[in-house]
C-alpha positions in Angstrom: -16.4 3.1 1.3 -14.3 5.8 -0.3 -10.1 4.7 -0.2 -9.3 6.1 2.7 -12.2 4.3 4.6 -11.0 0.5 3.3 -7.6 1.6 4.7 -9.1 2.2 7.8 -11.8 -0.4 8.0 -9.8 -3.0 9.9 -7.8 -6.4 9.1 -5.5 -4.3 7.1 -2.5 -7.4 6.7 -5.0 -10.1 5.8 -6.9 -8.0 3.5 -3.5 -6.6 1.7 -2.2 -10.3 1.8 -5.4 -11.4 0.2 -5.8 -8.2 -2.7 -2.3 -8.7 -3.9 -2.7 -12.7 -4.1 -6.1 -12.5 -6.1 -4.5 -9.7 -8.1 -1.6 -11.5 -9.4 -3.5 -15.3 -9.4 -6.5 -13.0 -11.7 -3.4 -12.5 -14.1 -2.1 -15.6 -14.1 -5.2 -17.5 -14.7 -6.2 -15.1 -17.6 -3.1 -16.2 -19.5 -3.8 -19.6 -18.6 -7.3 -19.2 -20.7 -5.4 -17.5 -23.3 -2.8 -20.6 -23.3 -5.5 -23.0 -23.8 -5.9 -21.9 -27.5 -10.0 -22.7 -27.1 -11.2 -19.2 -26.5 -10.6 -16.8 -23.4 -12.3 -14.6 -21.3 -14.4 -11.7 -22.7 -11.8 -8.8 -21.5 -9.3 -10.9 -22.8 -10.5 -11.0 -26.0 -11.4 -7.0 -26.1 -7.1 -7.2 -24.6 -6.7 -9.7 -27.4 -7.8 -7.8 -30.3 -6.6 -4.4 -28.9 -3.4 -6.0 -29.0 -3.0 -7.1 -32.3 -4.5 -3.6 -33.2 -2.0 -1.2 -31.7 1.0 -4.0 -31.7 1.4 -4.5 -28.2 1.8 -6.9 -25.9 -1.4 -8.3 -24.1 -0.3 -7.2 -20.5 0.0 -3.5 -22.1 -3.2 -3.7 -23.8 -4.3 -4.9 -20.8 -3.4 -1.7 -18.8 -4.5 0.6 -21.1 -8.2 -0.7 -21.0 -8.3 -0.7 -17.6 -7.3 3.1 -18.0 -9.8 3.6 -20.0 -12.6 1.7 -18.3 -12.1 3.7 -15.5 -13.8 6.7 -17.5 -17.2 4.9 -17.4 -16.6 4.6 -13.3 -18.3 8.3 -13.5 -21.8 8.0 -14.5 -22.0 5.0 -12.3 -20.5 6.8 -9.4 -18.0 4.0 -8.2 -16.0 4.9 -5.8 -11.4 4.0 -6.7 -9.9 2.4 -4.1 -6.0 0.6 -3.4 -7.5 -2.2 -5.0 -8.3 -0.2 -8.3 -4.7 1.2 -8.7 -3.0 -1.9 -7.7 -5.3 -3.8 -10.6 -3.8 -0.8 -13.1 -0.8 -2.0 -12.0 -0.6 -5.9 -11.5 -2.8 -7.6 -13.3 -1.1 -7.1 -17.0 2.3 -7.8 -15.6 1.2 -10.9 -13.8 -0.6 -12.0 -17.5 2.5 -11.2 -19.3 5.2 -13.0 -16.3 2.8 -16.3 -16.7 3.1 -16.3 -20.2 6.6 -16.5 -20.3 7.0 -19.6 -17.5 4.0 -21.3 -18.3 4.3 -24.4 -21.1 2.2 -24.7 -23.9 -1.0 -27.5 -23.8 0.1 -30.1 -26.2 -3.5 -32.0 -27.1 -6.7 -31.9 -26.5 -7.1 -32.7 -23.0 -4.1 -30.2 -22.5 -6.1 -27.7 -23.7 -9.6 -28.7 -21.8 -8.3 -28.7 -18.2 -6.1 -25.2 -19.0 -9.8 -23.9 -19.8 -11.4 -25.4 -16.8 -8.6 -24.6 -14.2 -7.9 -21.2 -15.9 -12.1 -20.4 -15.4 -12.2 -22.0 -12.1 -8.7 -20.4 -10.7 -10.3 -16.6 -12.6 -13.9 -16.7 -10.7 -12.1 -17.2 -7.1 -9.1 -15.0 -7.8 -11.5 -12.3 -8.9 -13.5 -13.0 -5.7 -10.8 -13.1 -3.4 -9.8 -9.8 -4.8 -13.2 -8.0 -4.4 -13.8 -10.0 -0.9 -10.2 -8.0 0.2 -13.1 -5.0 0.5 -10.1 -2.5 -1.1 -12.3 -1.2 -4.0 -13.1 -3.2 -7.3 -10.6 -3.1 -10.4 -12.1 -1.5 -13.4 -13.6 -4.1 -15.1 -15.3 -5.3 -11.8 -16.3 -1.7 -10.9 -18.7 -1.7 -14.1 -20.1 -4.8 -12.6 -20.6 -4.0 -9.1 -22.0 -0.1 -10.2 -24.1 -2.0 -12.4 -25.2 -4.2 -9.6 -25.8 -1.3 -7.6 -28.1 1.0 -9.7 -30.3 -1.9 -11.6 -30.6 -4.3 -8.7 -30.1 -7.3 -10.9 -27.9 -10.4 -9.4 -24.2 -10.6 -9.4 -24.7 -13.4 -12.5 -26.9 -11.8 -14.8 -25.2 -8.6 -14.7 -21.8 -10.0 -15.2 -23.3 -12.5 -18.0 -24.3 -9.3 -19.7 -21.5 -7.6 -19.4 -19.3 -10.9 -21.0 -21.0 -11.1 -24.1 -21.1 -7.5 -24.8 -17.6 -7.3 -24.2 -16.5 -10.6 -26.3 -18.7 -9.4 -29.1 -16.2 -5.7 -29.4 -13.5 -7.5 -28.5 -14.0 -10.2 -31.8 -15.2 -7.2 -34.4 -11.5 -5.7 -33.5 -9.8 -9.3 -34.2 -9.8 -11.1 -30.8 -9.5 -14.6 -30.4 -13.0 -15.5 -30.0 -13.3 -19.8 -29.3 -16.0 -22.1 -27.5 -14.3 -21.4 -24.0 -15.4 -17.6 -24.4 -18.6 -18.8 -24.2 -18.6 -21.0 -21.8 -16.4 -18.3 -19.5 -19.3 -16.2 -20.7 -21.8 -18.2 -18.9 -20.1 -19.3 -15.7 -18.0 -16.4 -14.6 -21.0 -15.1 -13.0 -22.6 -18.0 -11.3 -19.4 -18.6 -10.1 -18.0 -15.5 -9.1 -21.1 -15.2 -7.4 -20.6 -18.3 -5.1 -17.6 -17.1 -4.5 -17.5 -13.7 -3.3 -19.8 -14.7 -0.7 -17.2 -17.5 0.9 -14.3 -14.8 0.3 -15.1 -11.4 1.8 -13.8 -10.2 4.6 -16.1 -9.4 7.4 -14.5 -5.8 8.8 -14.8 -5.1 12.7 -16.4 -1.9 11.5 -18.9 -3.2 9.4 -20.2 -6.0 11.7 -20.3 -2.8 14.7 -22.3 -0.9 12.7 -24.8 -4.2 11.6 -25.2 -4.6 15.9 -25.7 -1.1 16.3 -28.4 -1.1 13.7 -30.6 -3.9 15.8 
């Protein structure tokens, strides 16, 4: 569906309520993997090293990617929706806002169930997110075009996509730890029992599925 088409697709409150919550919670958690000092998420540690490379903060950096990410949208044909501006727009300030409430991990354990919560809490926010049915952020367009064009499943795409993106992200001087890895390796599986559980069903969608029998 093209922008205008989500907008018009039905359940408009519930699906806002639910693309601004997953926006902000997708910040928040991504700052919660960052906090847990054992190795964040493979955009974050492109964000990470971008960063420390143009001496900015990491919500900045992580606008500016998602600027830029939008350039590969084109090839793919992925169609920007409210959900892709509002990503632009939310997502770095809700990183940076969490980083200056939430405590450091002190410890060990402090530090493993930050990385657990923080992966968790980043699979369903980014579900709940897509599931609003408002168009895909950036990064998440390259995953769903991807999707699209090779057929693949939801897990190995995005799998693919992690490692690539963690391996650029650590040549420029990102944080690069054993939780990148293991986000690496469940962000798909997960994201992909998520989204299911998450999307919204849209009166015009299920119409047209009827109509089609």
């Amino acid at each position: 569906m093209n922008a205008v088409a989500q907008v018009r697709a039905g359940r408009t409150a519930r699906r806002l309520s639910q693309l601004l919550a997953g926006l902000v919670g997708y910040g928040a958690a991504v700052m919660m993997l960052v906090q847990s000092g054992l190795g964040t998420a493979s955009w974050s540690v492109l964000t990470d090293g971008t960063a420390k490379t143009l001496g900015i903060s990491f919500g900045w950096a992580t606008n500016l990617i998602s600027l830029l990410v939008l350039l590969a949208w084109i090839p793919l044909r992925e169609l920007p929706g409210l959900g892709t501006l509002l990503n632009v727009a939310i997502v770095g300030f809700a990183a940076d806002a969490t980083a200056a409430v939430l405590p450091t991990p002190h410890g060990i354990f402090a530090e493993i169930g930050y990385l657990i919560v923080g992966l968790v809490a980043l699979a369903f926010f980014d579900a709940l997110y897509l599931g609003a049915q408002f168009g895909s952020g950036p990064r998440d367009g390259i995953m769903t075009g991807l999707v699209r064009l090779t057929r693949l499943p939801v897990a190995v795409v995005r799998t693919g996509i992690d490692v690539a993106v963690a391996g650029i992200g650590w040549i420029l001087g990102g944080s690069l730890g054993v939780g990148t890895v293991l986000i690496a390796l469940c962000m798909g599986p997960l994201v992909g029992y998520f989204l299911p559980l998450l999307t919204v069903r849209l009166p015009a969608a299920t119409a047209c599925e009827r109509g089609s029998r």
